[in-house]
Every structure is written in structure tokens, then in C-alpha cells.
N, C-alpha and C positions, 0 to 999 in steps of 0.2 A: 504494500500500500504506500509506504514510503518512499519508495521508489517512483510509483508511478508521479507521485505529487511532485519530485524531484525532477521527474522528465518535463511534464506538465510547464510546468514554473519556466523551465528550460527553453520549453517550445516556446513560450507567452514571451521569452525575453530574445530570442532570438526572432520571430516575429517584428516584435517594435525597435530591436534594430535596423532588420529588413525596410519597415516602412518608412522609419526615418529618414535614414540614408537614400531610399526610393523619394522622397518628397526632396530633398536637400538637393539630389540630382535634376528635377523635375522644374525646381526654381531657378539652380543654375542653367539651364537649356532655356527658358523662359527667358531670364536674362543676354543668352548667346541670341536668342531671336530677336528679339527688340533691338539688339546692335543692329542685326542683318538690317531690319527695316531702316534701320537709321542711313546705314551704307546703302542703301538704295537710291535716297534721298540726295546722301550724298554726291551721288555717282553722277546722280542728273543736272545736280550744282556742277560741279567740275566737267560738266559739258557745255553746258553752257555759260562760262566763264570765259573761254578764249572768243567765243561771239560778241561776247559783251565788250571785252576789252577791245577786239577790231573795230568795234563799231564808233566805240570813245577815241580811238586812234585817232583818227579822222577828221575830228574835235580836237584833240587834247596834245597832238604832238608833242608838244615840251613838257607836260605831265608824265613823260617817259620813268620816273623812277618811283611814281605812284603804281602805273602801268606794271611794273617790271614784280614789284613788292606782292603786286595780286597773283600774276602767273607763278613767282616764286611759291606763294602760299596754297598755290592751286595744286604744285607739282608736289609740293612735300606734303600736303594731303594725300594725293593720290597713291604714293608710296609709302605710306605708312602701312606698318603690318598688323600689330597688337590692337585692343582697344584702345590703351592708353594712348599711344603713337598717334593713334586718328582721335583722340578726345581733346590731345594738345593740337597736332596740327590741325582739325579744324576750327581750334580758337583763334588760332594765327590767322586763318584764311577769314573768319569773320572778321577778324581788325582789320586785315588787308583791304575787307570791301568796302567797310567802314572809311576806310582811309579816301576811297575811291567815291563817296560819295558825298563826300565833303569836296572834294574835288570839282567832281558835276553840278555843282552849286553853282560852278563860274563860269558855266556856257548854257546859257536857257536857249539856244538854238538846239543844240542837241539834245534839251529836255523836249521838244516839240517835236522833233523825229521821229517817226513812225514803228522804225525801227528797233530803235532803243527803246519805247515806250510799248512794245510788246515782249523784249528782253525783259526790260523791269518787271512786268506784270508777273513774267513766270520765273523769275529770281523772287518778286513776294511773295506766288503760291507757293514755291516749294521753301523757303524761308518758314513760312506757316505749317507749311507739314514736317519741315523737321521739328517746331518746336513741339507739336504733337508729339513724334515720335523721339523725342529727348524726353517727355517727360513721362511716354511709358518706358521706356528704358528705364527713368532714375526711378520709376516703383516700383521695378521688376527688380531693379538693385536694392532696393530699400528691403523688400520681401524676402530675397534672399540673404541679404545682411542681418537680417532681422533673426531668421532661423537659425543663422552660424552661431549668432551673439547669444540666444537665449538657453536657459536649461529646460529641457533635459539635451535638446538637439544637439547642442554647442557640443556635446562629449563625442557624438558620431562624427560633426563634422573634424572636430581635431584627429580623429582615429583615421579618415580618409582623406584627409589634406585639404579639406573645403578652409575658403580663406575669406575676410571680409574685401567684396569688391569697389572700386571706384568706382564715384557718381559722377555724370558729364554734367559739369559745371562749367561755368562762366569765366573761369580760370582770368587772365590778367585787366580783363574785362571788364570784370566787378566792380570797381573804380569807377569808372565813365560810366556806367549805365545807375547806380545808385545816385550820381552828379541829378538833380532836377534842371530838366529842359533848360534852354535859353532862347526867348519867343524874343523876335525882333519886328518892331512894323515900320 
């Protein structure tokens, strides 16, 4: 009879190991997919980034090292491997556009361009679905964060190498975007 309670027990604890460890996996995949989405997004930025920049050329000739700042931030985007790698380089590439649009400020001929004002339109929609897909990303990281750091979980995940992951933040950003507006008439 002893025995059997002893197997019993055994089963029950080997089980909610099982499940554990099944869910802990389950979040971290969750997590690997809301990158994907994110790099989708990405993918369609960085194609339409050298359009946009031919088209400022055009315009902007002597803004040549505004120009140069974005393609660089485009290229080391695109070659990033890791999350990290593309959570940094795509902060770079948003300050780059940043930079670029502060720029376009000083040619309202080429804000009336046809051209460019259908580039913009689909640099904002998909601006807007990245930020979608950043913030399911940072819940699928929080989720899974969440399961590493808590007990009883935390003891599977230290036993299978599960680690608290990084959230795509705003990284050198943060600065200028907490700055309130500055409205000029």
C-alpha cells in the first residue's frame, strides 16, 4: 500500500513537472512568434526605405549625410541576427528616420509630391503595425518573464535553462519622446 502511495505521489510530481516545463516552453514559442510578426513588419520597412530615400534625393541632395545615416541604419537592421541585435538596430533605424524627418521639414515641395506622400502613408501604416506588434511581443515577454520569475515555475525553469527575456523598448529614444511637443505657429 505504501508503495503504491509512493509511486502515486511520484506520478503526481512528475506530471506537474511535465506541465510546467510544457507551458514554460509554450510561452517561450509564443514569444519567438510575436518576434516573427514583428520581423515581418520589419522586412516591409526596410523595403521601403531605399524608395523613400531616392525619392528625398531628389529634394535633398546636400542632406546627403542624413540620407547616408538612414541607409546605414537600414543595412544594420537588416543584418542583425539575434532579437537583441534587431531590438537595438531597429532603435537606430527609428532615430535615423527620425532624423530624416526633421529634415523634410525644409522642403514642402516635396511634402506635396505624390510620390513621397504615398511612401509616407505606408511608412505610417506599417509604423502602426509595428507598434501593434511590439506591444504583443512585450506581453508575450512579460508572460513569459512572468512564469521564469514566479514559484513554483521558476525551479523548472532554472533546471532547463529558461532565462528572463528582453523587452523591445524604446532604448536611447526615451529621452526625446518623454520631451512634451514643441507647437510652433
Amino acid at each position: 500500500m505504501t508503495s503504491i502511495i509512493i509511486i502515486a505521489v511520484v506520478a503526481v510530481i512528475v506530471i506537474w513537472v511535465i506541465s510546467l516545463y510544457n507551458s514554460l516552453v509554450k510561452l517561450r514559442n509564443n514569444r519567438e512568434n510575436a518576434f516573427a510578426d514583428i520581423d515581418v513588419q520589419l522586412k516591409q520597412r526596410y523595403d521601403l526605405i531605399p524608395q523613400l530615400v531616392e525619392t528625398v534625393k531628389g529634394y535633398a541632395s546636400h542632406e546627403k549625410e542624413t540620407l547616408e545615416r538612414v541607409i546605414n541604419a537600414r543595412n544594420g537592421a537588416v543584418n542583425a541576427k539575434t532579437i537583441d541585435e534587431k531590438i537595438a538596430a531597429d532603435n537606430m533605424l527609428t532615430s535615423a528616420l527620425s532624423g530624416l524627418k526633421i529634415t523634410l521639414e525644409a522642403y514642402p515641395d516635396l511634402k506635396a509630391n505624390q510620390n513621397f506622400l504615398q511612401l509616407q502613408e505606408e511608412i505610417a501604416d506599417l509604423e502602426n503595425k509595428l507598434s501593434s506588434v511590439r506591444r504583443y511581443f512585450n506581453s508575450a515577454t512579460k508572460e513569459l518573464n512572468n512564469a521564469i520569475q514566479t514559484f513554483p515555475s521558476n525551479i523548472i525553469a532554472n533546471m532547463f535553462g529558461f532565462h528572463k527575456e528582453t523587452m523591445f523598448d524604446l532604448g536611447e529614444q526615451r529621452a526625446t519622446l518623454e520631451e512634451a511637443p514643441k507647437i510652433k505657429f
